[in-house]
N, C-alpha and C positions, 0 to 999 in steps of 0.2 A: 371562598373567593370574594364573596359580596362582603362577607363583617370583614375582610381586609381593606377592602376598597373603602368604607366606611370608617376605618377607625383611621384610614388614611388621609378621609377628608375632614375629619376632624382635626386632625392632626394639622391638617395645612391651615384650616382656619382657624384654629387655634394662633400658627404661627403670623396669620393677616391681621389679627387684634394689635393694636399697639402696645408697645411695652406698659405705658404709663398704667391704661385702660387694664392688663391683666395685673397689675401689682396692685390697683386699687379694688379690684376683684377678690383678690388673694387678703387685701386685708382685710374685708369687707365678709370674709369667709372665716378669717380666723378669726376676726370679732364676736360670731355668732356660736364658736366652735363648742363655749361651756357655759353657755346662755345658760341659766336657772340653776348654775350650780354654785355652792359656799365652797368656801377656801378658807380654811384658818392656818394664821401662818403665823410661829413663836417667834419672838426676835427680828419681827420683820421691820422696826423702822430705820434699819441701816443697812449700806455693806448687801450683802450676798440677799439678805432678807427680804429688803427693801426692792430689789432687784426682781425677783420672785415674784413679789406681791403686785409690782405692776405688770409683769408681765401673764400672770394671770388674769388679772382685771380686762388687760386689754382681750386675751380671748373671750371675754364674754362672763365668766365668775363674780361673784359676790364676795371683795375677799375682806376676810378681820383681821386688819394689822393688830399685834400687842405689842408691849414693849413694859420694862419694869417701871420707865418714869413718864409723866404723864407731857408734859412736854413735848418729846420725841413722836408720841402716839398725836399730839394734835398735828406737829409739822407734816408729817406724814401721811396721814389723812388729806388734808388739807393738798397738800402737792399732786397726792391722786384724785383726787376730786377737782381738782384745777386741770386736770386733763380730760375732764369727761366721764372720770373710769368710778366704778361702783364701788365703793370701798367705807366700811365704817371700824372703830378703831376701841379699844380698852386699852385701860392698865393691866396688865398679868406679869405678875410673877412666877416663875413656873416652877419656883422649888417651893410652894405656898399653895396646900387645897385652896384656900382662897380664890387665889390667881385663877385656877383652873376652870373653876364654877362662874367666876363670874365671864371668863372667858367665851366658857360653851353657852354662858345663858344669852350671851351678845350673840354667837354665831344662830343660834334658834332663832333670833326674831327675824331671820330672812329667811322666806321658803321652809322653815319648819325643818332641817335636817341638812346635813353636811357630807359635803362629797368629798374633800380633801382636806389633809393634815399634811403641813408642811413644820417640822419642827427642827425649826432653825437653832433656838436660843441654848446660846453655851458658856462657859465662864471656866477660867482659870485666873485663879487668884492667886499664883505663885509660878516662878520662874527659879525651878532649883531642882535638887537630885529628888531622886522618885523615896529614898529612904529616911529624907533628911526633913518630908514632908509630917505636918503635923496631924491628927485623929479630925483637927476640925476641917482641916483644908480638903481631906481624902473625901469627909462628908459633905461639903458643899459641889465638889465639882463632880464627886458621883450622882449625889441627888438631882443639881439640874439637869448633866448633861447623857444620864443613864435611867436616872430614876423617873424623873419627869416625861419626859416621851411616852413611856409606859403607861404610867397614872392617867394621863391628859385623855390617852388615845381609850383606856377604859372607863373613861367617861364620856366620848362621844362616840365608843361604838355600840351601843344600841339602837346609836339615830342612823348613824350608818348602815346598819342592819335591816333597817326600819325601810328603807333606799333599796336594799340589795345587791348594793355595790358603794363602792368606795376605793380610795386610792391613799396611801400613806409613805409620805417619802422621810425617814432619819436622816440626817445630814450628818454626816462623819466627817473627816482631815484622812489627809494622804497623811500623817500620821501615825495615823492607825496601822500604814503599811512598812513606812518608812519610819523608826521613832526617831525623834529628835531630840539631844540630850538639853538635859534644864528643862524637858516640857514631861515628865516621867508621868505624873498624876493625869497629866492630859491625855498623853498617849494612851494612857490605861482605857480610860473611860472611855475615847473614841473607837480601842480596838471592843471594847464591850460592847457598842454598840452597833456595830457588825453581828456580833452572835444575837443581840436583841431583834435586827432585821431577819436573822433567818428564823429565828423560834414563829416571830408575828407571822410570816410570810408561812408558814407551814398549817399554823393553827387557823389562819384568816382566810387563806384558798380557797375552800367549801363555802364561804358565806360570800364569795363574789368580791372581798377587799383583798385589793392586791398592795405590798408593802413591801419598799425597795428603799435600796438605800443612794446617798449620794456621797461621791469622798472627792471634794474639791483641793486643786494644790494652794501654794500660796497665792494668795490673793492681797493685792493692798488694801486695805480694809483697817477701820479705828482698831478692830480685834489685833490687826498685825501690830498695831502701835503698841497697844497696851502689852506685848509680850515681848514685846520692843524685839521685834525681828526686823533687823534691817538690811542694808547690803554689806554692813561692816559687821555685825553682829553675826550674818548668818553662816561664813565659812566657817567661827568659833563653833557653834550649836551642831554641825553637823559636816566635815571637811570634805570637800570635793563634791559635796550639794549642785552646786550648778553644771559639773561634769556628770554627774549619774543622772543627772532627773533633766536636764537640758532649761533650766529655769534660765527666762528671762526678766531682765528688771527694768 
């Protein structure tokens, strides 16, 4: 009877606070929420990435934007840093051990070890039948957008380890679920890596790193330009797309 009456007066006072006063509360909580922890996030200075990366920063993370051209990684830096937020940035290439290493060596110099993998960056450099595609085309968009998550994540999970926990999100396409025709090579890769999340997710469990995936719909984004999906294009790719899946544009 008393922890009712109690959680009841909480309750009221709670509701006595003013709005303004509990939303700067709430942000002032989620700022703190991943205070001292790294974020490394592939692909992040655009689109979905870029998105990601600042909204981690604003919880409180240490995040490392990359991106393949150096440009992109200063604007970006720079924009989040213009808000306050913690963020420092590399070149990475993620189909390139290069890339990777010097990746992880940027994420070290904060706090010594990495609590997230956000592995956004993907590539399809062809818009055509999945048979009609060439040995090299197969190889580049398997090696970023299957091969590389992999590699990346076995080089930064020792530090991870090291922690006792960690957190890894794949980023997939609805895709994966739905294919869309002219994106064959793509679709392949991203339903690959679905089964890549659940092999990690099995084997990473016992060491405290939990590994999930994410499968975004379409999104406007440079990615959508480049594959040239538009509103005219897209009944072609896939007919009665916006009746099954309720897409709006």
């Amino acid at each position: 009877m008393l922890r009712a009456a109690s959680l009841a007066f909480k309750g009221l006072h709670r509701s006595l606070v003013p709005l303004s006063a509990r939303m700067s509360s709430n942000r002032a909580d989620r700022s703190r929420a991943l205070a001292e922890k790294v974020a490394v996030i592939t692909g992040s200075t655009k689109g979905i990435g870029f998105t990601t990366a600042r909204r981690l920063a604003q919880d409180g993370a240490h995040v490392v934007i990359s991106s393949r051209k150096q440009q992109y990684v200063e604007w970006a830096v720079a924009a989040l840093q213009g808000e306050g937020l913690s963020v420092s940035g590399t070149v990475c290439h993620v189909g390139k051990a290069e890339g990777w290493e010097r990746l992880v060596a940027t994420a070290l110099e904060h706090c010594g070890g990495v609590y997230f993998l956000v592995c956004m960056a993907g590539v399809n450099p062809l818009v055509d039948s999945t048979l009609g595609a060439s040995e090299q085309v197969w190889d580049k968009i398997l090696d970023v957008n299957v091969k590389s998550p992999a590699l990346l994540l076995s080089q930064l999970l020792p530090h991870m380890e090291n922690r006792g926990t960690g957190a890894v999100v794949l980023v997939s396409s609805m895709v994966a679920c739905v294919p869309m025709p002219k994106l064959g090579v793509y679709n392949t890769s991203k339903t690959a890596l679905l089964g890549l999340c659940k092999s990690l997710a099995v084997e990473l469990a016992p060491k405290g790193i939990r590994v999930n995936r994410l499968v975004p719909g379409i999104i406007k984004t440079d990615f959508i330009q480049v594959v040239r999906i538009t509103e005219k294009t897209l009944p072609y790719l896939l007919p009665d797309f916006n009746d099954i899946n309720g897409l709006q544009w």
